[in-house]
Biopython code that builds the backbone (N, CA, C, O; Angstrom):
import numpy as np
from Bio.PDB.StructureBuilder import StructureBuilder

atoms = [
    (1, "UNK", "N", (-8.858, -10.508, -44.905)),
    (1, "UNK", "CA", (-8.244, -11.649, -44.249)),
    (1, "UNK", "C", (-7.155, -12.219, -45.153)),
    (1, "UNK", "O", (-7.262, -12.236, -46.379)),
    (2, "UNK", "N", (-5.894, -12.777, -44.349)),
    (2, "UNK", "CA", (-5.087, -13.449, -45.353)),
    (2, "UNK", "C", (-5.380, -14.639, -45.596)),
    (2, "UNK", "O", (-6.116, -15.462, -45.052)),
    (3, "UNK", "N", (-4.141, -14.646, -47.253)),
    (3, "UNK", "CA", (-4.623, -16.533, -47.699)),
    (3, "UNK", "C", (-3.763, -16.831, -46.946)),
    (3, "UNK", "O", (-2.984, -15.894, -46.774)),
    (4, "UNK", "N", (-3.511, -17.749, -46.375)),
    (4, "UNK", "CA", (-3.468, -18.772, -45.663)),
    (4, "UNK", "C", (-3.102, -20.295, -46.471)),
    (4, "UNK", "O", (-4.087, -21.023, -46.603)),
    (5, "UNK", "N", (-1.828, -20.818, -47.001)),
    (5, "UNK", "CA", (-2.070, -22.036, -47.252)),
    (5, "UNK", "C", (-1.732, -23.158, -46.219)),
    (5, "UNK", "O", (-0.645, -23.154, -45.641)),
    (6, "UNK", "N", (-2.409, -23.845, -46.057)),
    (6, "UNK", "CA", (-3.071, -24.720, -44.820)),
    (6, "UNK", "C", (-1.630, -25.822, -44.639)),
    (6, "UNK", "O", (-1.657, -26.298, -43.504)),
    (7, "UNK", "N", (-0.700, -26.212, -45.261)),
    (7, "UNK", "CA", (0.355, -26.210, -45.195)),
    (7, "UNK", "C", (1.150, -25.542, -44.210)),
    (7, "UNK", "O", (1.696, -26.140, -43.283)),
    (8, "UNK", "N", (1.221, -24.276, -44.407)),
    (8, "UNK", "CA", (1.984, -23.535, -43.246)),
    (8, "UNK", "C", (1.507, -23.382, -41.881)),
    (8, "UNK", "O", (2.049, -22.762, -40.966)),
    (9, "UNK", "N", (0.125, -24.208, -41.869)),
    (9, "UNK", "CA", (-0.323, -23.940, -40.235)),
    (9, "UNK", "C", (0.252, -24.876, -39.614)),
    (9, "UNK", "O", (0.194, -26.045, -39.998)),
    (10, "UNK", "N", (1.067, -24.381, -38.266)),
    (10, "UNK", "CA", (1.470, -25.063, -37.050)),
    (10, "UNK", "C", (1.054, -24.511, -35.411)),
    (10, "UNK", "O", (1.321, -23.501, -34.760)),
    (11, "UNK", "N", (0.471, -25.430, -35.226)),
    (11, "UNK", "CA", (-0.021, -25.205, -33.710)),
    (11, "UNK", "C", (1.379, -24.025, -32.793)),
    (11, "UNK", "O", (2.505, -23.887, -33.271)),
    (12, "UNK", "N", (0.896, -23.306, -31.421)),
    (12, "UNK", "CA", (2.146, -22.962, -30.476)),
    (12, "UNK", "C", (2.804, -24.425, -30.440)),
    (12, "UNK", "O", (3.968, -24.511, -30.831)),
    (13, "UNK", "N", (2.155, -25.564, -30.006)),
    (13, "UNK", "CA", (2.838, -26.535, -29.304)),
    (13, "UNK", "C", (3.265, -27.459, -30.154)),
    (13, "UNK", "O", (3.636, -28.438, -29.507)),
    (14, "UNK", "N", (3.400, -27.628, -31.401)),
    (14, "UNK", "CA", (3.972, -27.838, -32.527)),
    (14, "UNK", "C", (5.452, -27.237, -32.811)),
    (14, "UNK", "O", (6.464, -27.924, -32.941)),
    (15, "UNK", "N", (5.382, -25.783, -32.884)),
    (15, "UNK", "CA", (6.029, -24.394, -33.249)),
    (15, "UNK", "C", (7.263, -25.180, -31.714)),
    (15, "UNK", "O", (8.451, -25.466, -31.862)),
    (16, "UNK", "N", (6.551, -25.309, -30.583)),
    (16, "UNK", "CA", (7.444, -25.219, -29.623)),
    (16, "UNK", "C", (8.276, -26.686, -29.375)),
    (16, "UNK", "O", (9.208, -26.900, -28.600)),
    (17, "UNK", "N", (7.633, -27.565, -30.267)),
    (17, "UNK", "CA", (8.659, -28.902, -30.240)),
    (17, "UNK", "C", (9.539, -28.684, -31.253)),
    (17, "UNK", "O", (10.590, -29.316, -31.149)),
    (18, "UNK", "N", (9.408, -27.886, -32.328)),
    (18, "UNK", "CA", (10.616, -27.835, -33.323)),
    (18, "UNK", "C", (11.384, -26.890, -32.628)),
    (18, "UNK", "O", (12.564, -27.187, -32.436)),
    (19, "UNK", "N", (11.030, -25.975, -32.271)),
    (19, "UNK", "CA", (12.195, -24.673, -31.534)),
    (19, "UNK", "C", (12.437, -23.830, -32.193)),
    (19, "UNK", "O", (12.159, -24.137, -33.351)),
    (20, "UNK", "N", (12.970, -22.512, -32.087)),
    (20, "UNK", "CA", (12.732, -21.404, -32.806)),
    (20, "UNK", "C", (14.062, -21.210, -34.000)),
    (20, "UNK", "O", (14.069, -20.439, -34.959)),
    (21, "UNK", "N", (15.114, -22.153, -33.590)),
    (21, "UNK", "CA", (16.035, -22.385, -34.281)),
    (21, "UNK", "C", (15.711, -22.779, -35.569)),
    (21, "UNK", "O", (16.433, -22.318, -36.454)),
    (22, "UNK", "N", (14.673, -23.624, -35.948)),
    (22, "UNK", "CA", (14.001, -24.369, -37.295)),
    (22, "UNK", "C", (13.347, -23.641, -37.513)),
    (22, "UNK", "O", (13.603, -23.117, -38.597)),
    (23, "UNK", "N", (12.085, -23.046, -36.769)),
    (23, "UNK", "CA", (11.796, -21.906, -37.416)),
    (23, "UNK", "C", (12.497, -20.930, -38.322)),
    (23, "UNK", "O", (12.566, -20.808, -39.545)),
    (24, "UNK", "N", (12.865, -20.449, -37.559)),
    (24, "UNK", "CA", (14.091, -19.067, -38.084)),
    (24, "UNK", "C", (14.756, -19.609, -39.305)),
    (24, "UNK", "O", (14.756, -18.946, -40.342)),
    (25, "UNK", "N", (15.390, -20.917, -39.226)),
    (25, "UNK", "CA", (16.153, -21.378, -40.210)),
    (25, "UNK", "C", (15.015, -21.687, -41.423)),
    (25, "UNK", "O", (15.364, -21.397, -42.568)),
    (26, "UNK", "N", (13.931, -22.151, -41.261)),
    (26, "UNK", "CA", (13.007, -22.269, -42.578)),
    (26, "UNK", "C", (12.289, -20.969, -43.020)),
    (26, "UNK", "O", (12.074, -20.950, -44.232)),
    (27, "UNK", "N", (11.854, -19.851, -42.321)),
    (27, "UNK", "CA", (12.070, -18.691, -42.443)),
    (27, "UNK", "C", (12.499, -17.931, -43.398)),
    (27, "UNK", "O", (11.929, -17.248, -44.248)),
    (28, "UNK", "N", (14.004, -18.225, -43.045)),
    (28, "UNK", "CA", (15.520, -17.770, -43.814)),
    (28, "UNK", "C", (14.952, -18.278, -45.680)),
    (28, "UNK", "O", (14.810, -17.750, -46.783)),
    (29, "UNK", "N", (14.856, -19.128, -45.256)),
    (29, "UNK", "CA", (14.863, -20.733, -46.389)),
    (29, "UNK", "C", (13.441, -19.838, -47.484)),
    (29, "UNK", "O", (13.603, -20.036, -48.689)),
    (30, "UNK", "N", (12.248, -18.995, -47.134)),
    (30, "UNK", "CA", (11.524, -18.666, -47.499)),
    (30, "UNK", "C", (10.123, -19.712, -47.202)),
    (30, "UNK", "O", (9.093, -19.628, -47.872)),
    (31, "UNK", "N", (10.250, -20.341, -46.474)),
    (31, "UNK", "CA", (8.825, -21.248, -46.360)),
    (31, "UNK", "C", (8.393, -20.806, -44.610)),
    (31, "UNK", "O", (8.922, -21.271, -43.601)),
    (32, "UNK", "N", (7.547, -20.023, -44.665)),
    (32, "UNK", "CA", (6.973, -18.918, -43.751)),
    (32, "UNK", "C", (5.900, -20.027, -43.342)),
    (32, "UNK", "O", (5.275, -20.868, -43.987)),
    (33, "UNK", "N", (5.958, -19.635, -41.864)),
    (33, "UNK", "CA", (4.735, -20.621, -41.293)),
    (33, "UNK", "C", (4.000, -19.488, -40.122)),
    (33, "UNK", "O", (4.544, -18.607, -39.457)),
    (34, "UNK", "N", (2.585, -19.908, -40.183)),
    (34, "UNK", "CA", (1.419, -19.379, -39.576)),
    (34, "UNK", "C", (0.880, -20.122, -38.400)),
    (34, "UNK", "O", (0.180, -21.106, -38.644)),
    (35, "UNK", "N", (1.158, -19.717, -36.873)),
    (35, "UNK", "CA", (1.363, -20.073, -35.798)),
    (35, "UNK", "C", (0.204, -20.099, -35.432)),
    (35, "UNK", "O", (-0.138, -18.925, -35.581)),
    (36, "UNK", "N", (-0.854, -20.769, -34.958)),
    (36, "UNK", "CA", (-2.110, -20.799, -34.606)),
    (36, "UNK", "C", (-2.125, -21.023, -32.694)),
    (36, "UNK", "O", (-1.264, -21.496, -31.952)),
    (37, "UNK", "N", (-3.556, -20.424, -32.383)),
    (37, "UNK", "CA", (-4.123, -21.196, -30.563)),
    (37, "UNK", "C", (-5.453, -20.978, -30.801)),
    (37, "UNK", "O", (-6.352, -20.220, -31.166)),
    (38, "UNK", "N", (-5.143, -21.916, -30.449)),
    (38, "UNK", "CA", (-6.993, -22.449, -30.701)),
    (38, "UNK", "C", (-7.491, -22.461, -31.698)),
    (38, "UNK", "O", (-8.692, -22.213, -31.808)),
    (39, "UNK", "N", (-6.760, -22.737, -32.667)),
    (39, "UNK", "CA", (-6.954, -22.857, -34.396)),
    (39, "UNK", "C", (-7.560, -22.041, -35.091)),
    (39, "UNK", "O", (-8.358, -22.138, -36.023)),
    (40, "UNK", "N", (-6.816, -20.699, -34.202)),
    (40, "UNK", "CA", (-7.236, -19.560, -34.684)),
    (40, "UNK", "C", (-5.262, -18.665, -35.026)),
    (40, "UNK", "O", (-4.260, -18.632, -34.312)),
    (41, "UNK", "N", (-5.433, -18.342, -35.843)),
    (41, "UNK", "CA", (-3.930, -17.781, -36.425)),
    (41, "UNK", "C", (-3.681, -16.465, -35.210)),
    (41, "UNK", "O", (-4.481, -15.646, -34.758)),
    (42, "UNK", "N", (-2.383, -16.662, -34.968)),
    (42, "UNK", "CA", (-2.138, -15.570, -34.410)),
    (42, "UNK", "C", (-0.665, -14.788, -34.276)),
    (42, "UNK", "O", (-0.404, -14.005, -33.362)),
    (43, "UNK", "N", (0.011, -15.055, -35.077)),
    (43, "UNK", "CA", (1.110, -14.763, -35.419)),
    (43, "UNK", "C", (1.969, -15.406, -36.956)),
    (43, "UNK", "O", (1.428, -16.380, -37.478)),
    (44, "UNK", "N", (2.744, -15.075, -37.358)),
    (44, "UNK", "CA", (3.420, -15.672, -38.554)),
    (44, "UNK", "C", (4.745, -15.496, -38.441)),
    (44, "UNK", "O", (5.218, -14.440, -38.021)),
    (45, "UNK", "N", (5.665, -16.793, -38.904)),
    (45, "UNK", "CA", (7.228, -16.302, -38.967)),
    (45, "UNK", "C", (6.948, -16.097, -39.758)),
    (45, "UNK", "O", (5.835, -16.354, -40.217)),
    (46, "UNK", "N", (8.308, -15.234, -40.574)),
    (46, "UNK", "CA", (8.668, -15.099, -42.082)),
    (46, "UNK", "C", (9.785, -14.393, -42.388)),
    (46, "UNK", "O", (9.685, -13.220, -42.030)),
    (47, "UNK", "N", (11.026, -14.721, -43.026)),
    (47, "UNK", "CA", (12.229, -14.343, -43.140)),
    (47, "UNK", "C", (12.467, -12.806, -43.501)),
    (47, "UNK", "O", (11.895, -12.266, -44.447)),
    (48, "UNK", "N", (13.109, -12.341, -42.898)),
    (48, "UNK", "CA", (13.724, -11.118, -42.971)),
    (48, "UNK", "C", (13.410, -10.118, -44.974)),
    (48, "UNK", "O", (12.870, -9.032, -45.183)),
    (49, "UNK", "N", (13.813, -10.769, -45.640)),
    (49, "UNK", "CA", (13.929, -10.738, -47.298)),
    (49, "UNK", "C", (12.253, -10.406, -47.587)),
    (49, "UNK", "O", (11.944, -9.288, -48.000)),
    (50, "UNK", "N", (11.041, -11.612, -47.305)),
    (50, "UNK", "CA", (10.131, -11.368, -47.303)),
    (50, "UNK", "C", (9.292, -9.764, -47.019)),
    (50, "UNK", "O", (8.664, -8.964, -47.712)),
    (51, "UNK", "N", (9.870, -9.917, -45.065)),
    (51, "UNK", "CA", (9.411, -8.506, -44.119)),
    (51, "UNK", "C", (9.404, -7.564, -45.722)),
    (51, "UNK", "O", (8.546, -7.428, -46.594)),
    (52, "UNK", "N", (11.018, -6.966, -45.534)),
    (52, "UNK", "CA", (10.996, -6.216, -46.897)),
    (52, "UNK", "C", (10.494, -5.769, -47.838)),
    (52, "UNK", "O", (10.498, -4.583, -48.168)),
    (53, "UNK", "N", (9.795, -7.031, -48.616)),
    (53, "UNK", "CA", (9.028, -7.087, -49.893)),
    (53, "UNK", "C", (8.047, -6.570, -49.445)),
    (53, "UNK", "O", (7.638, -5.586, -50.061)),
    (54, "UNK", "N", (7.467, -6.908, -48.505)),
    (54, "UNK", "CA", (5.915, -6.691, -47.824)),
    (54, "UNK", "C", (6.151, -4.628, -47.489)),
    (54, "UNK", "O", (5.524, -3.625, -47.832)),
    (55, "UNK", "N", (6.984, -4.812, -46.936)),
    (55, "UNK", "CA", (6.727, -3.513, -46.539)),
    (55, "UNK", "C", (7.002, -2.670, -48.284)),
    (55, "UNK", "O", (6.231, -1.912, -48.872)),
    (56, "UNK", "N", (7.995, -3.034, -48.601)),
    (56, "UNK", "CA", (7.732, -1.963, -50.184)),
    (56, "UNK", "C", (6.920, -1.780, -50.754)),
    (56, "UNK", "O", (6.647, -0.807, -51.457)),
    (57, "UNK", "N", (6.112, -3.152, -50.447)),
    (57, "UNK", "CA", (4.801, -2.932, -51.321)),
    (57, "UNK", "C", (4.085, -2.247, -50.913)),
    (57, "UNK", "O", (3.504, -1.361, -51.539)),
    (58, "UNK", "N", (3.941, -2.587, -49.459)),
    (58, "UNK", "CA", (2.729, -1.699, -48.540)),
    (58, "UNK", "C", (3.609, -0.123, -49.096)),
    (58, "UNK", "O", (2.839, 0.418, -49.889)),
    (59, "UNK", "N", (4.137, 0.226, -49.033)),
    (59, "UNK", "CA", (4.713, 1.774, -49.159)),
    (59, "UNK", "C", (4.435, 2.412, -50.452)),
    (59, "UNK", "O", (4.130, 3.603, -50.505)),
    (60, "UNK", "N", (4.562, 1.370, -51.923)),
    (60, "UNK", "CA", (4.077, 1.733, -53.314)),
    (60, "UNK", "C", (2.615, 1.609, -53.595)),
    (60, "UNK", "O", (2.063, 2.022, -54.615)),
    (61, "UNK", "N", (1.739, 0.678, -52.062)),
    (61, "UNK", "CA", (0.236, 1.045, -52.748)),
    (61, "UNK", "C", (0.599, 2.113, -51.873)),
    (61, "UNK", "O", (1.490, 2.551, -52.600)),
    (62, "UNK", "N", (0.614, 2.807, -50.980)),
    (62, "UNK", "CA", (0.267, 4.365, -50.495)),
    (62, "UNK", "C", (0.557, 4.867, -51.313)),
    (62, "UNK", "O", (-0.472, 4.919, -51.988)),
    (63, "UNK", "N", (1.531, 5.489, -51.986)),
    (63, "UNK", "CA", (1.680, 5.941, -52.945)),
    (63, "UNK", "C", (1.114, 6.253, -54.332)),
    (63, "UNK", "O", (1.129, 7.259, -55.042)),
    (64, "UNK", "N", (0.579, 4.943, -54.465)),
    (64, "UNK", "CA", (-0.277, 4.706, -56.005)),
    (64, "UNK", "C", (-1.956, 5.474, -55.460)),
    (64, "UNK", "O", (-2.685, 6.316, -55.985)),
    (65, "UNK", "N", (-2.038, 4.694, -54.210)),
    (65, "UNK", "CA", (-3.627, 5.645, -53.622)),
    (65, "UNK", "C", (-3.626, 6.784, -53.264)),
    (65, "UNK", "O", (-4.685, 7.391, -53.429)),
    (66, "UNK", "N", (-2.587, 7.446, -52.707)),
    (66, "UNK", "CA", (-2.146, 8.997, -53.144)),
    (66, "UNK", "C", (-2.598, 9.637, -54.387)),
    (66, "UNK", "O", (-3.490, 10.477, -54.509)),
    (67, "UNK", "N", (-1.874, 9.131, -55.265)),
    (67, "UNK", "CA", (-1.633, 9.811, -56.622)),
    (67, "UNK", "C", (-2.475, 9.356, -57.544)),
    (67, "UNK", "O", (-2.472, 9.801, -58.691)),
    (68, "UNK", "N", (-3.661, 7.986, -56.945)),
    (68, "UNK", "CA", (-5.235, 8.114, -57.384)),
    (68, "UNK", "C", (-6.204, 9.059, -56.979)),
    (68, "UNK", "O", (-7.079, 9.503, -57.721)),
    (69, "UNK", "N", (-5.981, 9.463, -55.388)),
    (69, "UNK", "CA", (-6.918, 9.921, -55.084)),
    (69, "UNK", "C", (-6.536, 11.656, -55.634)),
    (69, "UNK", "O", (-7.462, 12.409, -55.936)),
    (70, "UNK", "N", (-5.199, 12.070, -55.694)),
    (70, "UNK", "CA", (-5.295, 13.339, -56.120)),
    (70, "UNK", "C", (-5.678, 13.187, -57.429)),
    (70, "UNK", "O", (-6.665, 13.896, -57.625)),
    (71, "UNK", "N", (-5.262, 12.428, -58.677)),
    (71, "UNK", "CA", (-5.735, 12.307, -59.886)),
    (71, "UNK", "C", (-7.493, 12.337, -60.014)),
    (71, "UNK", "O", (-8.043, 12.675, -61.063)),
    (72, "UNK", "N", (-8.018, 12.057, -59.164)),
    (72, "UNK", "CA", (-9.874, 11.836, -59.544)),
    (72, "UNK", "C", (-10.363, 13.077, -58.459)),
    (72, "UNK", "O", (-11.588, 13.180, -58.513)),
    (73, "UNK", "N", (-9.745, 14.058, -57.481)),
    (73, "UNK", "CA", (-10.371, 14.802, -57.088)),
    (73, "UNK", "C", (-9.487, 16.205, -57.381)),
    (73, "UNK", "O", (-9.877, 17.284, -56.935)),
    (74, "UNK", "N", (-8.390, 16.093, -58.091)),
    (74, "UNK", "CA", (-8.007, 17.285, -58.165)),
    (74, "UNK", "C", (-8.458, 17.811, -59.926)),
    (74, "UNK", "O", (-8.373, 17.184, -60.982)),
    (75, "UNK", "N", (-9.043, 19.498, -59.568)),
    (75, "UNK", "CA", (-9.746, 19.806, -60.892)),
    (75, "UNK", "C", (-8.562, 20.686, -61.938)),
    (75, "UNK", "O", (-7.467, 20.915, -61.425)),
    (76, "UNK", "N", (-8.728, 21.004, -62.909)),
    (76, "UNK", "CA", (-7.643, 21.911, -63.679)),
    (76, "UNK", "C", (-6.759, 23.201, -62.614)),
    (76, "UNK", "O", (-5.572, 23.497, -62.473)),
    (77, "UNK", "N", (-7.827, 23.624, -62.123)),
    (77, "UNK", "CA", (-7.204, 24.764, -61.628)),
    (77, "UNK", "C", (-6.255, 24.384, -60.125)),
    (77, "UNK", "O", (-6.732, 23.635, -59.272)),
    (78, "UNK", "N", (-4.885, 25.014, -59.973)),
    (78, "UNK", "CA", (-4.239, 25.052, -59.245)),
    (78, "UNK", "C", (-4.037, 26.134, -57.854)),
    (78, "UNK", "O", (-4.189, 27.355, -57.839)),
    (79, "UNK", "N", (-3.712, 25.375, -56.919)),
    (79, "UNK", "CA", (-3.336, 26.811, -55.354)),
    (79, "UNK", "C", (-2.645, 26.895, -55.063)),
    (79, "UNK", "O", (-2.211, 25.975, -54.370)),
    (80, "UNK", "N", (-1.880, 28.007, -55.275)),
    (80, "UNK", "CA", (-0.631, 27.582, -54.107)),
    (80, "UNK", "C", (-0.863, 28.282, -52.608)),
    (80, "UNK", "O", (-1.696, 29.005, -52.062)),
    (81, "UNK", "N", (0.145, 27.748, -52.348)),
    (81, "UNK", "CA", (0.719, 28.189, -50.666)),
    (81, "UNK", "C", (0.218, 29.216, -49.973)),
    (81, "UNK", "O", (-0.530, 29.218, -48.996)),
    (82, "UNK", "N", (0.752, 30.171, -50.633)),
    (82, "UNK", "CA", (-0.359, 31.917, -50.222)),
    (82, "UNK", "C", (-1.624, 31.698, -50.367)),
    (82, "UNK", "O", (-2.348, 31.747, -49.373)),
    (83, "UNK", "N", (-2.093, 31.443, -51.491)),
    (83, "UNK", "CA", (-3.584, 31.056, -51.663)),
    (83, "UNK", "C", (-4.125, 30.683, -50.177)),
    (83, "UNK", "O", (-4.562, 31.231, -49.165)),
    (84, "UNK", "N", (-3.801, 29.348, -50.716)),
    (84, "UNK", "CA", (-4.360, 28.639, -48.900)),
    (84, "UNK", "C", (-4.175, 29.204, -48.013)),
    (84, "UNK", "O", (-5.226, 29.329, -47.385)),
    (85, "UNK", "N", (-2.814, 29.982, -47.229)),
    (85, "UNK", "CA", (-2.812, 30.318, -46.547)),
    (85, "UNK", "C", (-3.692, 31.388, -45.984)),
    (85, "UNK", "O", (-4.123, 31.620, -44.855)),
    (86, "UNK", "N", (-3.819, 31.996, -47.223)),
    (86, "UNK", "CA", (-4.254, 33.501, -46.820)),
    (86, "UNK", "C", (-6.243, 32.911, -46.650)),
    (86, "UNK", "O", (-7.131, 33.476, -46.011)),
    (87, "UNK", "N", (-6.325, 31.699, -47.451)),
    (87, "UNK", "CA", (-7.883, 31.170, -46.885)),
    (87, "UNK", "C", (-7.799, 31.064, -45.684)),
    (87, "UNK", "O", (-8.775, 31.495, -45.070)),
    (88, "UNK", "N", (-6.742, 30.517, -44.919)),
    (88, "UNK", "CA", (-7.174, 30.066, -43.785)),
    (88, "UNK", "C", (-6.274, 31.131, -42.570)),
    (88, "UNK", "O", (-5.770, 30.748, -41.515)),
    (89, "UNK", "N", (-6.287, 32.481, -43.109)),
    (89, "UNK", "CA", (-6.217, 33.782, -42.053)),
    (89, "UNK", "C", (-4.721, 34.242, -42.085)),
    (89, "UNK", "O", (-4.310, 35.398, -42.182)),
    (90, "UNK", "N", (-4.110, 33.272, -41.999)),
    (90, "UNK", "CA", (-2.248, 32.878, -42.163)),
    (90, "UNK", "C", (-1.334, 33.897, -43.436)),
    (90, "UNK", "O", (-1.758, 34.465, -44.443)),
    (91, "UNK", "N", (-0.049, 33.811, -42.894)),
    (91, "UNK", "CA", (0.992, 34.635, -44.030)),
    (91, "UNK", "C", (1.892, 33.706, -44.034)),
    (91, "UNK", "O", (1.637, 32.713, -43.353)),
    (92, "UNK", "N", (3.137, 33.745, -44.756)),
    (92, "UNK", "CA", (4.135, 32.657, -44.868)),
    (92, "UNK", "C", (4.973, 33.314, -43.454)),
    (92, "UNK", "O", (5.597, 32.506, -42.766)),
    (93, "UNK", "N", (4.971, 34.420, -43.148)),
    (93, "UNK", "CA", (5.676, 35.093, -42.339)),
    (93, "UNK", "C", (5.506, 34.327, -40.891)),
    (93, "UNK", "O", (6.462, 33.797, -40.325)),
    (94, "UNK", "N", (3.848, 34.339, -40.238)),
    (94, "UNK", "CA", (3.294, 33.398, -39.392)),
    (94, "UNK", "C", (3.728, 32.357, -39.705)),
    (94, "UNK", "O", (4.307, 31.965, -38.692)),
    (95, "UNK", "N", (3.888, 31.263, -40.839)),
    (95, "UNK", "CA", (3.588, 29.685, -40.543)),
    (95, "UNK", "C", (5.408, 29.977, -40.034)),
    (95, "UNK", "O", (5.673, 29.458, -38.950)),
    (96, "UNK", "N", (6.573, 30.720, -40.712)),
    (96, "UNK", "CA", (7.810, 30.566, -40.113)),
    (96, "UNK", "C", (7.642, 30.773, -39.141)),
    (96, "UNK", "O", (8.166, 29.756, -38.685)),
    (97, "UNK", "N", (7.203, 31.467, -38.023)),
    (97, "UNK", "CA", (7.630, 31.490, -36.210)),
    (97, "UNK", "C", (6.783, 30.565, -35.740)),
    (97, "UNK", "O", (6.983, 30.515, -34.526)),
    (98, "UNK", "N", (5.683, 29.570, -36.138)),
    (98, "UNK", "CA", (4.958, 28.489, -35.682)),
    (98, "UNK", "C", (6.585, 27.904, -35.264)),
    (98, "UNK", "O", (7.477, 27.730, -36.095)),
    (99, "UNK", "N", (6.688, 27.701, -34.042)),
    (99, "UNK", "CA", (7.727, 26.731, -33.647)),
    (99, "UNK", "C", (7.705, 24.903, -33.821)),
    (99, "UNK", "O", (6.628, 24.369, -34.088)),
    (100, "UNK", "N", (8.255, 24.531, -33.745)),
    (100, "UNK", "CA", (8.238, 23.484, -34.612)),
    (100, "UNK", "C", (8.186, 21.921, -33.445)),
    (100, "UNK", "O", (8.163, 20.790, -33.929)),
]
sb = StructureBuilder()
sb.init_structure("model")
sb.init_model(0)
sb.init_chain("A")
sb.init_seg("    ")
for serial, (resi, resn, name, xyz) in enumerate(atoms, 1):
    if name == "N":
        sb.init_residue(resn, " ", resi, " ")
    sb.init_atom(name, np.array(xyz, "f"), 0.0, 1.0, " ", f" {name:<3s}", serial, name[0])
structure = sb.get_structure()
């Protein structure tokens, strides 16, 4: 669940007497607000710059949990391509005419 500082909660009918113009513009500004119904959260503005940050990050933990999870399950020894393939019946010749 997110934090939440209780500050940024504004009702729809709150949200809808300021107008989306103030929104957007405080947004911009970096002071992100958390839109509640029934005083239950259900949406969030938050400026464009933010979106961004959020998503890079989300993209560098995949990455980092990638390259944990191969680090703690992968052992010394290496496979390549043929290897596998040829485990699982396949030639490199086959996977090229697999149409795409």
């Amino acid at each position: 669940m997110a934090i939440i500082d209780t500050a940024d909660l504004l009702s729809i009918s709150d949200a809808s007497r300021l107008g989306v113009s103030r929104l957007v513009h405080e947004a911009e500004a970096g002071h992100e607000q958390v839109l509640l119904r029934n005083n239950k959260p259900i949406a969030a503005v938050i400026g464009m710059k933010r979106l961004e940050e959020l998503q890079q990050m989300q993209e560098e933990l995949l990455d980092l949990s990638l390259t944990a999870a191969r680090m703690l399950t992968a052992g010394p020894r290496r496979h390549g391509l043929d290897e596998v393939l040829a485990q699982f019946g396949y030639t490199r010749e086959q996977l090229r005419d697999v149409p795409e």
